[in-house]
C-alpha positions as CSV (number, residue, x, y, z in Angstrom):
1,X,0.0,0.0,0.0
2,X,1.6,3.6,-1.0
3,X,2.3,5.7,1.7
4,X,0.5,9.0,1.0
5,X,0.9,12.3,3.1
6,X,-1.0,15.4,2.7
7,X,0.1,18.4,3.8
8,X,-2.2,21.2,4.2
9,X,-0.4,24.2,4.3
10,X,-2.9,26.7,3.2
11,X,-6.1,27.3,5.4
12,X,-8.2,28.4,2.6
13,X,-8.2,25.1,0.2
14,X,-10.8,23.9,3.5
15,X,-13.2,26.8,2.2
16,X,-12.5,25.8,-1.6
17,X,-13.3,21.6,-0.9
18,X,-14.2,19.8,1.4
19,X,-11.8,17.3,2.9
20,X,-8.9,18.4,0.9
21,X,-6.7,16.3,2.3
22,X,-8.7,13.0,1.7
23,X,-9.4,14.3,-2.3
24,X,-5.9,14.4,-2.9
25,X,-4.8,10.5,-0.7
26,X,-7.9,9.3,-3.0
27,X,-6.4,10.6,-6.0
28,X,-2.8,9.8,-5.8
29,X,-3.8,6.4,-4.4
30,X,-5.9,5.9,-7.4
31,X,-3.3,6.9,-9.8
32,X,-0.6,4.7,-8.1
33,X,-3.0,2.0,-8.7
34,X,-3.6,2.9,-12.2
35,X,0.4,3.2,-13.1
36,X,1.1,0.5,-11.1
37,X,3.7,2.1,-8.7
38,X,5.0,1.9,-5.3
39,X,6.5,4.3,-3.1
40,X,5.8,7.2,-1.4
41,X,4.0,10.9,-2.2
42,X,3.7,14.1,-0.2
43,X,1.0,16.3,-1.7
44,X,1.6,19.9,-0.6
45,X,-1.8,22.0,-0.7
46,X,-0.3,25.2,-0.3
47,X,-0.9,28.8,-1.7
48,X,0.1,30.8,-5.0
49,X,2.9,32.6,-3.6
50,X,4.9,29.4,-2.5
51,X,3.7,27.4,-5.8
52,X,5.3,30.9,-7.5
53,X,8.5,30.3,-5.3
54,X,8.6,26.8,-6.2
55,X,8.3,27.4,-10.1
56,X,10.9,30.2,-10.4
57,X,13.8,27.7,-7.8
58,X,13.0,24.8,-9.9
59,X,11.8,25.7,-13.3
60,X,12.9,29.0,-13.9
61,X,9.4,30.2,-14.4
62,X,8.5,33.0,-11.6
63,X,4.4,32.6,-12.1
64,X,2.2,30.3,-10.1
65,X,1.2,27.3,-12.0
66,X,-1.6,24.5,-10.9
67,X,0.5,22.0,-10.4
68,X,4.1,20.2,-10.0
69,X,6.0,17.3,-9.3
70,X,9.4,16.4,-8.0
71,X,10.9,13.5,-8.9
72,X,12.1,11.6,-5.6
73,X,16.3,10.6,-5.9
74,X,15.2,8.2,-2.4
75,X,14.7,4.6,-3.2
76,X,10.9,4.1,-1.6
77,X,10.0,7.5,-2.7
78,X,8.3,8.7,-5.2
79,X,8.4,12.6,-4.9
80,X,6.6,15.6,-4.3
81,X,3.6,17.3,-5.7
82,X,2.4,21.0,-4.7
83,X,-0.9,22.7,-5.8
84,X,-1.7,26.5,-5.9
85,X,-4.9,27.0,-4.4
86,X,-5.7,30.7,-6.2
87,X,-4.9,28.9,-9.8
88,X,-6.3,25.5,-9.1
89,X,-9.5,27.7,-7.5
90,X,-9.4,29.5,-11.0
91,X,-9.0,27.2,-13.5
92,X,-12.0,25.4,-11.6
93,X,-14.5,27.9,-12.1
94,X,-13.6,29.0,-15.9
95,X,-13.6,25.0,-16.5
96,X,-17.3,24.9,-14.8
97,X,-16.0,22.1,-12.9
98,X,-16.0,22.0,-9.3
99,X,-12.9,22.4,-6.9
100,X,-13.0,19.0,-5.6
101,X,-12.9,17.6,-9.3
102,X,-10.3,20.0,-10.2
103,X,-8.1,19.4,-7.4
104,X,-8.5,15.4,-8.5
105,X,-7.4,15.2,-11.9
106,X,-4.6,17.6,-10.7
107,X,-3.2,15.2,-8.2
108,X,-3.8,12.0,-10.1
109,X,-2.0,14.0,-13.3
110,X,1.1,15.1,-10.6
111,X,1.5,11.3,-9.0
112,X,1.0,9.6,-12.8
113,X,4.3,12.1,-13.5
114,X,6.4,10.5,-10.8
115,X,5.5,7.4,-11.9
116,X,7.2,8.3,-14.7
117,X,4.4,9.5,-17.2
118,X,4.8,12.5,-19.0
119,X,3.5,14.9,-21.9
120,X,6.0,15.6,-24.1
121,X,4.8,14.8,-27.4
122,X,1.2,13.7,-28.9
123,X,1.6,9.8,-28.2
124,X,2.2,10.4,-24.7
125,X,-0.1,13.1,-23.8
126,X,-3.0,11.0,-25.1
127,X,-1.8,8.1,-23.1
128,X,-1.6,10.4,-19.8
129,X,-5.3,11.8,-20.1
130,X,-6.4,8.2,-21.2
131,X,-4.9,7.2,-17.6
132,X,-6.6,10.2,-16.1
133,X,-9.7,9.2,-17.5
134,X,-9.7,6.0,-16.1
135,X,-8.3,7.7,-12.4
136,X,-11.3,9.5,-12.3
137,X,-14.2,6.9,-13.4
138,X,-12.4,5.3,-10.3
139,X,-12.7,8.1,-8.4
140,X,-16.7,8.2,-9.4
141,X,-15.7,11.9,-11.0
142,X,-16.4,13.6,-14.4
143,X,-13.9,12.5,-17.3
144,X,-12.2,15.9,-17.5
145,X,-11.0,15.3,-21.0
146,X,-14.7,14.0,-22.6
147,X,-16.2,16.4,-25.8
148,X,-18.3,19.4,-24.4
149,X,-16.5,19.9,-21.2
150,X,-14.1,23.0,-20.8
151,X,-10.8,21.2,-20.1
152,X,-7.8,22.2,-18.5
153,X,-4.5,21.9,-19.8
154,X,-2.2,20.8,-16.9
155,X,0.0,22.6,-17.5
156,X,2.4,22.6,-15.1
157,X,3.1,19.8,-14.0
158,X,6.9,18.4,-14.6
């Protein structure tokens, strides 16, 4: 069984869904499931401002983003993923999707990346949001990548 911490580290993601932390163990233990991986996952739910940090120390790109993921270099470990509450809150509501959904696929898309998914080219982005797809039929949620739905490029996510 993956070992699965959530750390909540900004207040407000309470007001935006309702049990953050067990949306985001659900989805990264559905999507360890899904890519067949082991290890463990610390999802930060934290603000914009320390999502911002985070992009600029690691990617070079000083902007808030919705999501990312760091690679673990520990055997047992999987990595880290960290959410931006403002953008995730954002992208929600221009998607017409709710946070909790959101905040779902955004996890399950951050945990397939460190187990070693990715989006690089055509081929592989259309196998990633096939394996969201199925994450979130697991999860009983909306396929966010099904015709007529406003979908959200993850775009952040590395």
């Amino acid at each position: 069984m993956p070992d699965i911490s959530v750390i909540l580290a900004a207040p407000g993601w309470r007001a935006a869904v309702k049990r953050p932390e067990e949306v985001a163990r659900r989805a990264a233990m559905a999507a360890l499931q899904e890519a067949g991986a082991t290890g463990a996952i610390t999802v930060l739910l934290t603000d914009d401002t320390e999502v911002k940090r985070l992009n600029g120390q690691h990617r070079a790109k000083v902007k808030p983003t919705n999501v990312l993921s760091f690679p673990a270099e520990v055997p047992g470990q999987l990595g880290d993923v960290a959410l931006a509450l403002g953008v995730v809150r954002r992208e929600a509501r221009d998607a017409g999707r709710r946070a909790a959904e959101h905040l779902a696929h955004l996890v399950a898309h951050g945990a397939l990346h460190l187990a070693g998914h990715d989006h690089l080219d055509a081929g592989e982005a259309r196998r990633m949001e096939r394996a969201e797809a199925r994450i979130m039929r697991r999860l009983g949620l909306p396929n966010p990548w099904k015709e007529g739905r406003a979908a959200v490029r993850t775009r952040g996510a590395t």
